[in-house]
C-alpha positions in Angstrom: 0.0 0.0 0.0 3.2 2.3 -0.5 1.7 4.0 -3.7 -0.3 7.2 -3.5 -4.2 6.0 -4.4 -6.0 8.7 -5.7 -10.0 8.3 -5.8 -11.9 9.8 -8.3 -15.1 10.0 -7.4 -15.2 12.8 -4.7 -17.4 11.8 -1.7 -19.1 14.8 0.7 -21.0 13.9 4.5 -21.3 15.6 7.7 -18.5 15.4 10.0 -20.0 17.1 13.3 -22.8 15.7 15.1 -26.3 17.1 14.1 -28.2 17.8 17.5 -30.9 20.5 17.2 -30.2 23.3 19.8 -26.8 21.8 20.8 -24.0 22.4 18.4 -23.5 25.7 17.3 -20.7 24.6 14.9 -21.8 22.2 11.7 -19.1 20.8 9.8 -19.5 19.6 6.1 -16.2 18.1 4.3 -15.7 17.3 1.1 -12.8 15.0 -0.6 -11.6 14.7 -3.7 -10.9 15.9 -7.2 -13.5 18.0 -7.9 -14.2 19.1 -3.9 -12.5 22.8 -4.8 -14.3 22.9 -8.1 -17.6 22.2 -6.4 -16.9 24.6 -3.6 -16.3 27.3 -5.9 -19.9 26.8 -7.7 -21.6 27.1 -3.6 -19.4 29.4 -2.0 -19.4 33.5 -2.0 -16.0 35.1 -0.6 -17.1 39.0 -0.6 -14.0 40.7 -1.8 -10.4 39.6 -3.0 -10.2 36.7 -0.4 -7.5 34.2 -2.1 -8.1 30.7 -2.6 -5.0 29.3 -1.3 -4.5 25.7 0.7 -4.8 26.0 4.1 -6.5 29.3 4.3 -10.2 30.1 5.3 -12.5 31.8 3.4 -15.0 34.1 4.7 -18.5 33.9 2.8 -22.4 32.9 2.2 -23.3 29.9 1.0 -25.9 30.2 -2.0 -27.4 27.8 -4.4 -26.0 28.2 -7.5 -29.1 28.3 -9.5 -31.5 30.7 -7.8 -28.8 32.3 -5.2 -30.5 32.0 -2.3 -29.0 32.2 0.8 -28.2 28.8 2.2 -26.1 29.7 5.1 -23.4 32.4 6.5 -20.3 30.3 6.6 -16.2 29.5 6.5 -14.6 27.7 3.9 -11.7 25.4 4.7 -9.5 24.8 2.0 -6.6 21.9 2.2 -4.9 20.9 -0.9 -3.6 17.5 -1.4 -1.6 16.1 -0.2 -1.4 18.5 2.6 -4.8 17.1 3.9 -6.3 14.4 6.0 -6.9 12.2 2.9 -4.2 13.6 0.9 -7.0 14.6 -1.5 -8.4 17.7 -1.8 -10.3 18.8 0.9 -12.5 21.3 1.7 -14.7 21.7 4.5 -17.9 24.4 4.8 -18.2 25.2 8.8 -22.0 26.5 9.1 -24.0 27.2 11.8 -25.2 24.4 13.9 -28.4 22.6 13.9 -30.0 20.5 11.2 -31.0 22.6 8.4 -27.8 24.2 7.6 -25.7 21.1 7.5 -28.0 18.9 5.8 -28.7 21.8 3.1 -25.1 22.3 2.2 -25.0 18.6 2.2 -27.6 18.3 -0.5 -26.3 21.3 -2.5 -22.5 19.3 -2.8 -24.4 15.7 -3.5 -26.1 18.2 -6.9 -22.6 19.4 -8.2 -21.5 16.1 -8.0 -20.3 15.2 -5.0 -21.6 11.3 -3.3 -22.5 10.5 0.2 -19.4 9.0 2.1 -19.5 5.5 3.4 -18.3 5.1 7.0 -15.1 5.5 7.2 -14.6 6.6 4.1 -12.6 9.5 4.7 -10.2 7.7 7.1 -10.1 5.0 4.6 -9.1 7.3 1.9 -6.3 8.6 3.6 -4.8 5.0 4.7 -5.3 4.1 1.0 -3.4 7.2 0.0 -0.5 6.6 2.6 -1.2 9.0 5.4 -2.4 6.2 8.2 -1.0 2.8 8.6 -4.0 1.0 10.3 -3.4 1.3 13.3 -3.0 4.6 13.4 -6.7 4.7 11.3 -8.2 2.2 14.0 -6.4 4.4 16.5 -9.1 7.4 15.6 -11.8 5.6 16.0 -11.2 4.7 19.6 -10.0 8.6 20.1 -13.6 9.5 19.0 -15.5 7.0 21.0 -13.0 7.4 23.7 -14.7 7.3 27.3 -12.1 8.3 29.6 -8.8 10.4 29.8 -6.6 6.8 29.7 -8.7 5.2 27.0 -8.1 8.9 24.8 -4.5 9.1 25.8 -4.1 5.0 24.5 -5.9 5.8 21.3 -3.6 8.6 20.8 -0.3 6.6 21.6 -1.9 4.0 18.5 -2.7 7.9 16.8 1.4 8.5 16.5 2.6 5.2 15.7 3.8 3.5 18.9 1.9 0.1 17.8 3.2 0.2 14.4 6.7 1.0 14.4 7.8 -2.1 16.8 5.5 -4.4 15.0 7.3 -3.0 11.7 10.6 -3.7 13.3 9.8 -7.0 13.9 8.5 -7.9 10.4 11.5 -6.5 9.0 13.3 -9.2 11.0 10.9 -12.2 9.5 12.3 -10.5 6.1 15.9 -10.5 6.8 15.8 -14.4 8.5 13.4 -15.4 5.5 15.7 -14.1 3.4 18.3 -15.7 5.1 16.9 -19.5 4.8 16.1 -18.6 0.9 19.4 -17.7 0.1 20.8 -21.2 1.8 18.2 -22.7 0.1 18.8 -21.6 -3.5 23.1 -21.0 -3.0 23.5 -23.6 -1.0 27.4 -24.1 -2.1 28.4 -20.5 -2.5 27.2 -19.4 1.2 28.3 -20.5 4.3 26.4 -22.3 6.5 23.4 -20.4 8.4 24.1 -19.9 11.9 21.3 -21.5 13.4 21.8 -20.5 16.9 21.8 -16.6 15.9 18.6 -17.1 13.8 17.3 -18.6 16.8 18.3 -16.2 19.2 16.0 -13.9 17.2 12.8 -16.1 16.6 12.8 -15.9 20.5 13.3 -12.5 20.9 10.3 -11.4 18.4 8.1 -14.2 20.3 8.9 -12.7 23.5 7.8 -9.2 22.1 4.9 -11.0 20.8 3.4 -12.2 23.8 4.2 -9.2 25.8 2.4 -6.9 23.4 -0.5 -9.5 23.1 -1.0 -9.1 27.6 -2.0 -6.0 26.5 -5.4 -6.7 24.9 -7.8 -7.7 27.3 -6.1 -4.3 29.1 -7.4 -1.9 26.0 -10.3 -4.3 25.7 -11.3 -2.5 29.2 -10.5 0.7 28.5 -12.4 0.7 24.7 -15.4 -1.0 26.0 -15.7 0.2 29.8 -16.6 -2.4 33.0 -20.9 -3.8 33.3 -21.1 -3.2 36.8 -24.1 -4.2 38.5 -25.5 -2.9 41.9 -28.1 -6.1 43.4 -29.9 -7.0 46.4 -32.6 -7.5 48.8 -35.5 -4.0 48.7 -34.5 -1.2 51.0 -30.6 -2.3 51.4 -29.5 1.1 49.8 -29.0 0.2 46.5 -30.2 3.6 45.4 -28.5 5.3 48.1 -25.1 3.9 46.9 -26.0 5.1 43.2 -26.5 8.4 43.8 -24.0 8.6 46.2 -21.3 6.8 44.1 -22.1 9.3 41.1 -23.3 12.3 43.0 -26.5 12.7 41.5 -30.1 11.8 42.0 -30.1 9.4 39.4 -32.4 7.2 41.5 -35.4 7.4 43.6 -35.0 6.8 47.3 -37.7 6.4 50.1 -37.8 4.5 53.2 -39.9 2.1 51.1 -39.0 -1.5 49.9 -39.6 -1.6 46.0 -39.2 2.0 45.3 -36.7 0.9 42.0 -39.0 -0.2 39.5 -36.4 -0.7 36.7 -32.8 -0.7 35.8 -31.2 2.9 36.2 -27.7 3.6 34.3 -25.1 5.7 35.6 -21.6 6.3 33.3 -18.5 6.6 35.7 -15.0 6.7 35.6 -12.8 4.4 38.1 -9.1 4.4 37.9 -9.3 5.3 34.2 -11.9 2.8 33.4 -15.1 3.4 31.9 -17.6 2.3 34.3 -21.9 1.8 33.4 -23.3 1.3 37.0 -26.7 -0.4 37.0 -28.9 0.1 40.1 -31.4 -2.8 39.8 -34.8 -3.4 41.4 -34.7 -5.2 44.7 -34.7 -8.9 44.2 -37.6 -10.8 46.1 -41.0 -12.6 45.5 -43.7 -10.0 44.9 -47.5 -10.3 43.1 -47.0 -7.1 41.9 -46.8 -7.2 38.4 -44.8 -4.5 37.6 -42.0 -4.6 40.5 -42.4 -8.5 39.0 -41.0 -7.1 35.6 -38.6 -5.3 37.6 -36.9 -7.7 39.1 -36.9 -10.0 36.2 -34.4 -7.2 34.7 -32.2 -7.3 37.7 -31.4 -10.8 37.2 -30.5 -10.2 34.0 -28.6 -7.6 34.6 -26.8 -9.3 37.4 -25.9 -11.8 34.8 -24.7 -9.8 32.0 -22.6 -7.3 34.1 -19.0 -8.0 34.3 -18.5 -7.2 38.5 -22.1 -7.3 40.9 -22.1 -5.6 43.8 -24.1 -7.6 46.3 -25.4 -5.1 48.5 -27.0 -6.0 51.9 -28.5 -4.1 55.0 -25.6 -4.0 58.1 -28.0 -3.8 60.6 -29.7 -7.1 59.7 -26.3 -8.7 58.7 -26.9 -11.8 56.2 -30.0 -13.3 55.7 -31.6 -16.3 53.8 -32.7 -14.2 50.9 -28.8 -12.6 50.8 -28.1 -16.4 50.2 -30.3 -17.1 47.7 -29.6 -13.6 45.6 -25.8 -14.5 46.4 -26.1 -18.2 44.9 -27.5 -17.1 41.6 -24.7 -14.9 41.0 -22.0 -16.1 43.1 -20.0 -17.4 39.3 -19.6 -13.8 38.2 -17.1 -10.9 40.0 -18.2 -10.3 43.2 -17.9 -7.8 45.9 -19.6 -7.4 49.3 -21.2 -4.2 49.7 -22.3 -3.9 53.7 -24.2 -0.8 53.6 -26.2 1.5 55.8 -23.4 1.1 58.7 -24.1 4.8 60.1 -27.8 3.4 61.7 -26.0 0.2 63.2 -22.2 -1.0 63.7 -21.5 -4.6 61.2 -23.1 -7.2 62.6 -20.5 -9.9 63.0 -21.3 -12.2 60.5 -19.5 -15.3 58.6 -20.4 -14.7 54.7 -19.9 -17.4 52.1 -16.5 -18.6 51.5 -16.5 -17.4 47.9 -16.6 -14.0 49.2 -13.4 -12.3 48.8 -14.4 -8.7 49.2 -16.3 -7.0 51.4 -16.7 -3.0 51.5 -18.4 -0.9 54.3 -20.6 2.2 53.2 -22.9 4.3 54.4 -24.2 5.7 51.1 -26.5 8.3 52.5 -23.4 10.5 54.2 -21.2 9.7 51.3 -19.0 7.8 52.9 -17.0 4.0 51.8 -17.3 5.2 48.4 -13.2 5.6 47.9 -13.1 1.9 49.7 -15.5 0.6 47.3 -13.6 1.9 43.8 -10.5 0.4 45.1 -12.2 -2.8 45.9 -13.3 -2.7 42.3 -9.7 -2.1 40.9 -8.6 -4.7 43.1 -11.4 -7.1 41.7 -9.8 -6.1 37.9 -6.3 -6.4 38.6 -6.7 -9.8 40.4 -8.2 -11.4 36.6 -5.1 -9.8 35.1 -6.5 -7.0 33.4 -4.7 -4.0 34.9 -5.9 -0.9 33.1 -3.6 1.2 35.3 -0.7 3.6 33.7 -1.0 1.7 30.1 0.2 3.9 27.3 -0.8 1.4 24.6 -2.8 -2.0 24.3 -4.4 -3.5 21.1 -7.6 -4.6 19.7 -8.9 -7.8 19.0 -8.5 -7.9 15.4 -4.8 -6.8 16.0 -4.5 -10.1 19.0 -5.7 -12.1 16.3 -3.3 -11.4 14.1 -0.4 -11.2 16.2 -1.6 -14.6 17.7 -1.1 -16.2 14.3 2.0 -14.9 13.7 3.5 -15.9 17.4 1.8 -19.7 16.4 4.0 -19.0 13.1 7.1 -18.8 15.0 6.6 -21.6 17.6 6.2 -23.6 14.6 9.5 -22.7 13.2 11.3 -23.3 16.9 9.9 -26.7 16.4 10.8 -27.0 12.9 14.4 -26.4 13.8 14.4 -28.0 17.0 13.4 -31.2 14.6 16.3 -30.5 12.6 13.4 -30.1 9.4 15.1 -28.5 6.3 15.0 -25.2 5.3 11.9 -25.3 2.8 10.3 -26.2 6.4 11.1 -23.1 7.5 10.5 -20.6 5.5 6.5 -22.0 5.0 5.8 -20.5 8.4 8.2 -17.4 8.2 5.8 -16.6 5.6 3.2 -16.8 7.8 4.4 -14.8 10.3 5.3 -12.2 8.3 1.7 -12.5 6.7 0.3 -11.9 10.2 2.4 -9.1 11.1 1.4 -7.3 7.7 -2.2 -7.4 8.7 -1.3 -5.5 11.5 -0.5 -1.8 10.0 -2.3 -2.8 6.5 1.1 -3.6 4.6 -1.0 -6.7 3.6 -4.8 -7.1 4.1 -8.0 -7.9 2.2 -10.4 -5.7 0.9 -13.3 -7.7 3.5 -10.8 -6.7 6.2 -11.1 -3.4 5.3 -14.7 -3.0 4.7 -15.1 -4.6 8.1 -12.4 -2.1 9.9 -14.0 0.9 8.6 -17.8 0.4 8.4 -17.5 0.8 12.2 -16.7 4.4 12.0 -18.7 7.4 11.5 -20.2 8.6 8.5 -18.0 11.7 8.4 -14.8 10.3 9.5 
């Protein structure tokens, strides 16, 4: 993919979300060969305002037949390849809203232009050379990005820090496959390959393998966020703990057992981690149909969340129905939540074995909160997935391909440990060096591709 691809169709969308009464900024971006052309036919710069790359032009945007008024605007002008696709770009910043976006939209697809796929853009721009894909995968988890960390990771993938070792190793593959070919076809005019060095350097590039593959269920947790689910008996303080955990009134809270009818969603950050905090309906046999419903929801929550909090009332200690919540979730990520310990001292109280955590709260004052976050850390660092003070971690599709090419290079240790000849060899060199290209796109398919970037936005 070293050679420039220039598109020729050229492809217009959106790039800023449209939110009536929200955005005062709407962004639409053009890319290709006609994109200036096209601009020129819409756009209205009062006075002798130059139309030079990388300068902004001041103007109305009118319809080119009737000239009416569209929109008061900027025009962005980047000429290849000084742009993000290395195409010409040009990008009309209106004012926010619907109608002015989606009318300039229209106006470009008239003169021309098409709708962009998702991705498009980005995709343009790793055809052309600017991104490896990484870097292109990168930008989607900077957009979608859900904490400082996760934006911070994205960015590290954003200036190459993925790529360039996984290059480096490659370009190893190359130089020992180039090695064994050589032996293999001038056998009698080269001296004999120093197996022990070649060795030497299979192990090294496995080793770097498998320590950047520890990194994935890491940026798995960072991309995606942790499921955790608050569940227990009525009246224990689930909602309490919610709203005091988030500081907000996200949920309803009365001296009444049954009060939380549904599942209510919080979004937190812990420790750089994405967190979604469900505060379920309290668990127990009711006739009520609706609090019925309710609690239906919780168990499914419960089972779907990644960490449940098992919350119970201090001043009645553990009870039978505790038990029986506690043995239909006691297979997922638990932690002991003792709550409501500023109306009565812990009762002493022997819980389950399988119990490993247990965190004291007393959710009205706000207090046990700090103890309960680092209990949750301490729940995700003890399954090995440390999300702390990681500058870079990959994505699955990236773990699957650096998984084949590590299961490439075992198989050549065992081909030489066999003493196998060369031709052995260099069959799974290949495909290690096959893996490694998929990586950063220096070889991958065009249903790779399609699948990479139809997750991204529209304008992107």
């Amino acid at each position: 993919m070293s050679e420039t691809f220039v598109q020729s169709e050229t492809i217009a969308a959106i790039a800023t979300a449209v939110v009536p009464q929200q955005g005062s900024v709407g962004i639409v971006r053009m890319s290709g060969m006609e994109a200036i052309a096209i601009a020129r036919t819409l756009f209205e710069a009062p006075g002798s305002q130059p139309w030079e790359s990388h300068r902004i032009l001041y103007g109305y945007v009118r319809h080119p037949q009737t000239k009416t008024l569209v929109d008061e605007a900027l025009l962005l002008i980047m000429k290849t390849p000084r742009s993000y696709t290395r195409e010409d770009v040009v990008e009309f910043h209106c004012h926010g809203g619907i109608m002015p976006v989606q009318q300039v939209l229209q106006l470009c697809i008239e003169q021309g232009a098409r709708l962009a796929q998702p991705g498009e853009f980005t995709l343009r721009a790793f055809l052309n050379g600017r991104l490896d894909l990484t870097q292109a995968e990168s930008i989607a988890d900077l957009v979608g990005a859900r904490s400082l960390q996760a934006s911070q990771m994205a960015l590290a993938g954003l200036q190459g820090k993925l790529a360039a070792p996984i290059r480096q190793l490659r370009a190893t593959c190359l130089d020992i496959l180039a090695e064994v070919e050589a032996r293999i076809d001038f056998e009698e005019d080269l001296p004999p390959l120093d197996e022990a060095a070649v060795v030497a350097q299979i192990n090294h590039i496995t080793a770097e393998l498998s320590r950047v593959l520890a990194t994935a269920e890491q940026g798995e947790l960072l991309r995606t966020g942790l499921k955790v689910a608050i569940v227990g008996r009525p009246n224990v303080g689930k909602s309490s703990l919610l709203n005091a955990w988030s500081r907000s009134d996200r949920a309803i809270v009365t001296d009444l057992p049954g009060t939380t009818r549904d599942v209510v969603e919080s979004q937190l950050v812990v420790g750089g981690i994405p967190v979604q905090v469900l505060d379920t309906a309290g668990i127990r046999d009711t006739v009520d149909r609706v609090e019925k419903i309710g609690v239906e929801r919780s168990r499914s929550a419960a089972q779907a969340a990644d960490l449940v909090l098992l919350t119970i009332d201090a001043q009645v200690g553990w009870t039978s129905e505790d038990q029986e919540i506690y043995d239909n979730v006691s297979h997922r990520p638990l932690i002991l939540v003792s709550n409501k310990t500023d109306l009565a001292p812990e009762k002493s109280t022997e819980y389950p074995q399988g119990i490993k955590r247990v965190v004291t709260t007393a959710a009205a004052y706000n207090q046990g909160i700090d103890s309960l976050e680092q209990a949750i850390l301490e729940t995700v660092k003890s399954d090995n997935v440390q999300a702390a003070n990681l500058d870079l971690a990959i994505n699955q599709r990236q773990a699957a391909a650096l998984t084949r090419a590590k299961t490439a290079l075992e198989q050549v240790q065992g081909t030489v440990a066999d003493q196998l000849p060369l031709d052995f060899w260099s069959i799974d060199l290949r495909g290690a060096i096959q893996a490694l290209g998929e990586v950063t796109g220096e070889e991958v398919t065009e249903s790779v591709l399609d699948r990479i970037f139809s997750r991204f936005c529209i304008g992107k």
